[in-house]
N, CA and C atoms as a LAMMPS dump frame, in Angstrom:
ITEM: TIMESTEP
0
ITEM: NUMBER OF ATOMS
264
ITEM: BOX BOUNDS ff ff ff
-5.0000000000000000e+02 5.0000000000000000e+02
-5.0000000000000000e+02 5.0000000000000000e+02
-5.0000000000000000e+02 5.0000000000000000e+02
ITEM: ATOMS id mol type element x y z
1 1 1 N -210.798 19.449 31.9
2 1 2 C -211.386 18.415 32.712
3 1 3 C -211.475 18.921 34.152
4 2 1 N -212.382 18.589 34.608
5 2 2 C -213.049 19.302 36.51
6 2 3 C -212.632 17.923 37.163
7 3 1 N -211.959 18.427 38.494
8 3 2 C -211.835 17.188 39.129
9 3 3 C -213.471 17.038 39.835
10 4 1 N -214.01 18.415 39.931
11 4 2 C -215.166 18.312 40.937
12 4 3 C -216.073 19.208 40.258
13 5 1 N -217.412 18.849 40.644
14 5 2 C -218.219 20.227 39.987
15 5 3 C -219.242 20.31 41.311
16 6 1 N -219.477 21.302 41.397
17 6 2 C -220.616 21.824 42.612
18 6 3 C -221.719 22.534 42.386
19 7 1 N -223.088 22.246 42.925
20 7 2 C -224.503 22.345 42.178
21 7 3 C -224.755 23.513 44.009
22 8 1 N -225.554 24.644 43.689
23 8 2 C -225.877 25.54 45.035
24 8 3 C -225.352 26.614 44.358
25 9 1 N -225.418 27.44 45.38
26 9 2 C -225.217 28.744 45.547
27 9 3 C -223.835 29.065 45.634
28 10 1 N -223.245 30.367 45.292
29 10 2 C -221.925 30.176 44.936
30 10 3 C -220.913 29.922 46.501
31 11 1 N -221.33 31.286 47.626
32 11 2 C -220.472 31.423 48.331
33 11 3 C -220.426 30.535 49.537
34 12 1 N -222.091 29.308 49.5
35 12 2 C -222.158 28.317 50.523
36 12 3 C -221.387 27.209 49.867
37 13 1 N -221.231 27.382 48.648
38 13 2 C -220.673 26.038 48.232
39 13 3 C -218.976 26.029 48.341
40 14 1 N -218.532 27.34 48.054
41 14 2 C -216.79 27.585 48.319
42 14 3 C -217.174 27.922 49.849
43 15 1 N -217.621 28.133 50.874
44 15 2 C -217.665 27.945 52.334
45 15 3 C -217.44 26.214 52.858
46 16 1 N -217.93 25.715 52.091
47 16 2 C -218.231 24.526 52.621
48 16 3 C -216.816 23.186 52.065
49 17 1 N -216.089 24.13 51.012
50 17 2 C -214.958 23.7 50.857
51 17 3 C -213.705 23.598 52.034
52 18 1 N -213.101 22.401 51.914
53 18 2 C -211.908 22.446 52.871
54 18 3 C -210.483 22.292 52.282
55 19 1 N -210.49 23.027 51.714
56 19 2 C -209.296 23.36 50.804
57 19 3 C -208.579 24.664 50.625
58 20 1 N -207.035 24.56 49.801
59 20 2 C -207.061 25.954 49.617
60 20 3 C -205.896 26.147 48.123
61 21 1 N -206.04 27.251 47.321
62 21 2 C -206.443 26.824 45.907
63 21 3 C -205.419 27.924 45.51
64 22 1 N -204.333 27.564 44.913
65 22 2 C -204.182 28.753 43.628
66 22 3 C -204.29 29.918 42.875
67 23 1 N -205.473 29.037 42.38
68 23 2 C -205.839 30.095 40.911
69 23 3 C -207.743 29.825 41.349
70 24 1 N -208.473 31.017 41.064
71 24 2 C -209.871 31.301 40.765
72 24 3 C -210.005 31.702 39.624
73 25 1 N -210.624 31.247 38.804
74 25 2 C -210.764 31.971 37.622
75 25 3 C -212.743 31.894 37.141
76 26 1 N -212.878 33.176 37.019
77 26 2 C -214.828 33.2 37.447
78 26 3 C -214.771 34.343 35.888
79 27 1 N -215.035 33.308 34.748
80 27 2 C -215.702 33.88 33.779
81 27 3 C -217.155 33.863 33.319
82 28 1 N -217.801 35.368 33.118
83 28 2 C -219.569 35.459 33.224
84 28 3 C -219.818 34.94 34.322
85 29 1 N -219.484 34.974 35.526
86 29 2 C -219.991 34.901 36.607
87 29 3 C -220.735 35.961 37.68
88 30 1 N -219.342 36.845 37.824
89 30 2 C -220.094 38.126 38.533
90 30 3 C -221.12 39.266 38.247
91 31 1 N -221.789 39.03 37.117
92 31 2 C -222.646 39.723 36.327
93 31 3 C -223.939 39.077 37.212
94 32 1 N -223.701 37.96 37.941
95 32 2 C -225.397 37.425 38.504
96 32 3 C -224.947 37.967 39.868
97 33 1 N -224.223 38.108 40.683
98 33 2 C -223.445 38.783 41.872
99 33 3 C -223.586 40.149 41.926
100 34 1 N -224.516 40.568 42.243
101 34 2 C -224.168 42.15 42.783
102 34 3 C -223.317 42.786 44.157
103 35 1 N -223.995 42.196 45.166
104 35 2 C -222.734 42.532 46.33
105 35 3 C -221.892 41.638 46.572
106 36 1 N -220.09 42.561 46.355
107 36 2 C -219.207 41.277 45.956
108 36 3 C -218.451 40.775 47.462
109 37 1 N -219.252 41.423 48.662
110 37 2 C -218.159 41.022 50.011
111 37 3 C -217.999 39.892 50.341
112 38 1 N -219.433 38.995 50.277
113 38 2 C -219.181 37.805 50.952
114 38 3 C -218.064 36.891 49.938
115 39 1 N -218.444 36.776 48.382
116 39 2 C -217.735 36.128 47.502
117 39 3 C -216.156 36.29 47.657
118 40 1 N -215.607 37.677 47.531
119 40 2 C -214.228 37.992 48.284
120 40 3 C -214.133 37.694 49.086
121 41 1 N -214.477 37.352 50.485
122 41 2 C -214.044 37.186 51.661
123 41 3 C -213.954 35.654 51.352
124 42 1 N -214.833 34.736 50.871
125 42 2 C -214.871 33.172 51.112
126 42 3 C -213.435 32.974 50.012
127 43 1 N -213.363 33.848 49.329
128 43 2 C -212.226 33.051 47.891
129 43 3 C -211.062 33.947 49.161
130 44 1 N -210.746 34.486 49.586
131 44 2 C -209.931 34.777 50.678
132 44 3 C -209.217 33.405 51.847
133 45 1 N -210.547 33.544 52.172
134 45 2 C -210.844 32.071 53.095
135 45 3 C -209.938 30.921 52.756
136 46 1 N -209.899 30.815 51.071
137 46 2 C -209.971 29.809 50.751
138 46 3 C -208.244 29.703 49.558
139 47 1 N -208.131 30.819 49.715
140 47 2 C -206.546 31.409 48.664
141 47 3 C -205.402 30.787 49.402
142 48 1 N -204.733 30.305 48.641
143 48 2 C -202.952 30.34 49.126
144 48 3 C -202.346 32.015 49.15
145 49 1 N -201.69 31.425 49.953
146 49 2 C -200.729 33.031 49.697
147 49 3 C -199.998 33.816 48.052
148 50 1 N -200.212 33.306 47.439
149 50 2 C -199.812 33.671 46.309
150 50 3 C -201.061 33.704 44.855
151 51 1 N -202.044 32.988 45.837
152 51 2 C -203.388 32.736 44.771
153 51 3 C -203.386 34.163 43.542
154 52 1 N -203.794 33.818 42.509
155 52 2 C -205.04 35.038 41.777
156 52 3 C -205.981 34.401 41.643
157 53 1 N -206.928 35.863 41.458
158 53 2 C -208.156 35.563 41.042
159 53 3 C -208.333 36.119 40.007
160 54 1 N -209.313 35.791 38.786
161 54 2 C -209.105 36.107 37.645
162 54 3 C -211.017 35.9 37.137
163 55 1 N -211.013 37.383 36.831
164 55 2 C -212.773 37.084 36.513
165 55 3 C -212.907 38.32 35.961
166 56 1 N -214.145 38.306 35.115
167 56 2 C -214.801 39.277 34.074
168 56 3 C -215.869 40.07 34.88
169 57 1 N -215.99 41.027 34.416
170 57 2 C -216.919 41.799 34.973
171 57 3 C -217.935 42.63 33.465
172 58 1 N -218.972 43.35 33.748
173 58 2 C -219.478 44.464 33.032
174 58 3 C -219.153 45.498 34.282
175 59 1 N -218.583 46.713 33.25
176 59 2 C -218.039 47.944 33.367
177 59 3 C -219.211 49.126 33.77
178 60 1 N -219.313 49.314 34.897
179 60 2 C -220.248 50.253 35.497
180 60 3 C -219.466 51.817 35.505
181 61 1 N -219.578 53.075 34.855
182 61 2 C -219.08 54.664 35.459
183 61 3 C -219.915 54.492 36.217
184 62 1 N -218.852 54.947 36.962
185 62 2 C -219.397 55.791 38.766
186 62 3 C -218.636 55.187 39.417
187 63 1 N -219.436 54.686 40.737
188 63 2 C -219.512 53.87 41.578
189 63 3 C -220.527 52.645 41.893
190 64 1 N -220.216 51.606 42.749
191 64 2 C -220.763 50.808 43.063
192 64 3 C -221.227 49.979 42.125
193 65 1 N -222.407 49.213 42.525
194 65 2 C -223.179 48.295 41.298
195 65 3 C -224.609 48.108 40.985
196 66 1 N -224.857 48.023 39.946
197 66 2 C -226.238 48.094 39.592
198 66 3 C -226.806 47.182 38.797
199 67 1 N -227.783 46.432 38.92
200 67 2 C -228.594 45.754 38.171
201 67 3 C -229.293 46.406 36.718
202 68 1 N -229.058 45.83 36.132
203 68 2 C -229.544 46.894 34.45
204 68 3 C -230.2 46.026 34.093
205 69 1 N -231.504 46.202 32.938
206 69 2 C -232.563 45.965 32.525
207 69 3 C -232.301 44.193 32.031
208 70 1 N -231.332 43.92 31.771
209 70 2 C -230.591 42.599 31.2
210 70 3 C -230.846 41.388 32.4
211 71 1 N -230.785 41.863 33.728
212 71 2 C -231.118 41.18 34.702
213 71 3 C -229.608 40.581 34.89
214 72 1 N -228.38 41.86 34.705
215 72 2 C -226.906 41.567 34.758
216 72 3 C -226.444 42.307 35.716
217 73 1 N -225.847 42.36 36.775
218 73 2 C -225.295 43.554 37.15
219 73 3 C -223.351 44.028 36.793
220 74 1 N -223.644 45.019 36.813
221 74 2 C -222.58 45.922 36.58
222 74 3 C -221.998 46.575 37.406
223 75 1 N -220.361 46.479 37.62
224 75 2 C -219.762 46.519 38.723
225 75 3 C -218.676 47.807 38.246
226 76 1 N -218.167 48.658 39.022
227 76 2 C -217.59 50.159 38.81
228 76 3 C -215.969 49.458 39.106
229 77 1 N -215.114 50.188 38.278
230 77 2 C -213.619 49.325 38.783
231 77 3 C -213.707 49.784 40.642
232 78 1 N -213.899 50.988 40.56
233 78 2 C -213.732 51.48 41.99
234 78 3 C -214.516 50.591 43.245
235 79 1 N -215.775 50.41 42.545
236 79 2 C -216.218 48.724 43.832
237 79 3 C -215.142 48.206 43.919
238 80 1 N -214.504 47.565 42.712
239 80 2 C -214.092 45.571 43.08
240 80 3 C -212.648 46.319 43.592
241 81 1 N -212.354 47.366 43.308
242 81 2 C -211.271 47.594 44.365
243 81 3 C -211.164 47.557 45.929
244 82 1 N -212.503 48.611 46.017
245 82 2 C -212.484 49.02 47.629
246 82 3 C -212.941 47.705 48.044
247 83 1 N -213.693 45.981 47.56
248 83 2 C -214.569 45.167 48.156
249 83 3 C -212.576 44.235 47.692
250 84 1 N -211.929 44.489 46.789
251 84 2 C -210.324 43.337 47.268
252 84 3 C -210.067 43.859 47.964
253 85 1 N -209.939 45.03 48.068
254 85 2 C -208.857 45.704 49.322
255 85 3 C -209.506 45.467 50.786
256 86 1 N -210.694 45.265 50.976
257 86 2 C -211.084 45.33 52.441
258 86 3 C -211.08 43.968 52.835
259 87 1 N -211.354 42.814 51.793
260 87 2 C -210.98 41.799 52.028
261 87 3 C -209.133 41.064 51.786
262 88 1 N -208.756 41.661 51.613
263 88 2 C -207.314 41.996 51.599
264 88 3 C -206.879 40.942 50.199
């Protein structure tokens, strides 16, 4: 059961939140997300000190991220590291 549900865009709609939360949990989500800074920084924004975040990805070798023919993108472990770590 949702106490709330929110219709927009992802990172104006957790911007526009005045709260601060736990647990994130973003399943099949970041596959429509290709650059992950702003999304990290707002669930940052928006974390308790002890928060996780907890979300699925598709598995990119290499680096960085790429949009593939699926109209999914695919994220490298080495992105969502260097894009938590810079957002701390």
């Amino acid at each position: 059961m949702y106490d709330a549900t929110y219709v927009g865009e992802l990172v104006t709609c957790m911007d526009a939140l005045d709260a601060q939360y736990d647990l994130f949990i973003s399943a099949d989500v970041l596959i429509y997300v290709g650059s992950l800074e702003a999304l990290f920084e707002s669930l940052k924004n928006h974390a308790s000190d002890k928060a996780l975040f907890v979300f699925s990805t598709e598995h990119l070798e290499g680096q960085g991220y790429l949009l593939q023919y699926t109209c999914r993108y695919t994220h490298s472990l080495e992105c969502i590291r260097s894009v938590a770590a810079k957002s701390g």
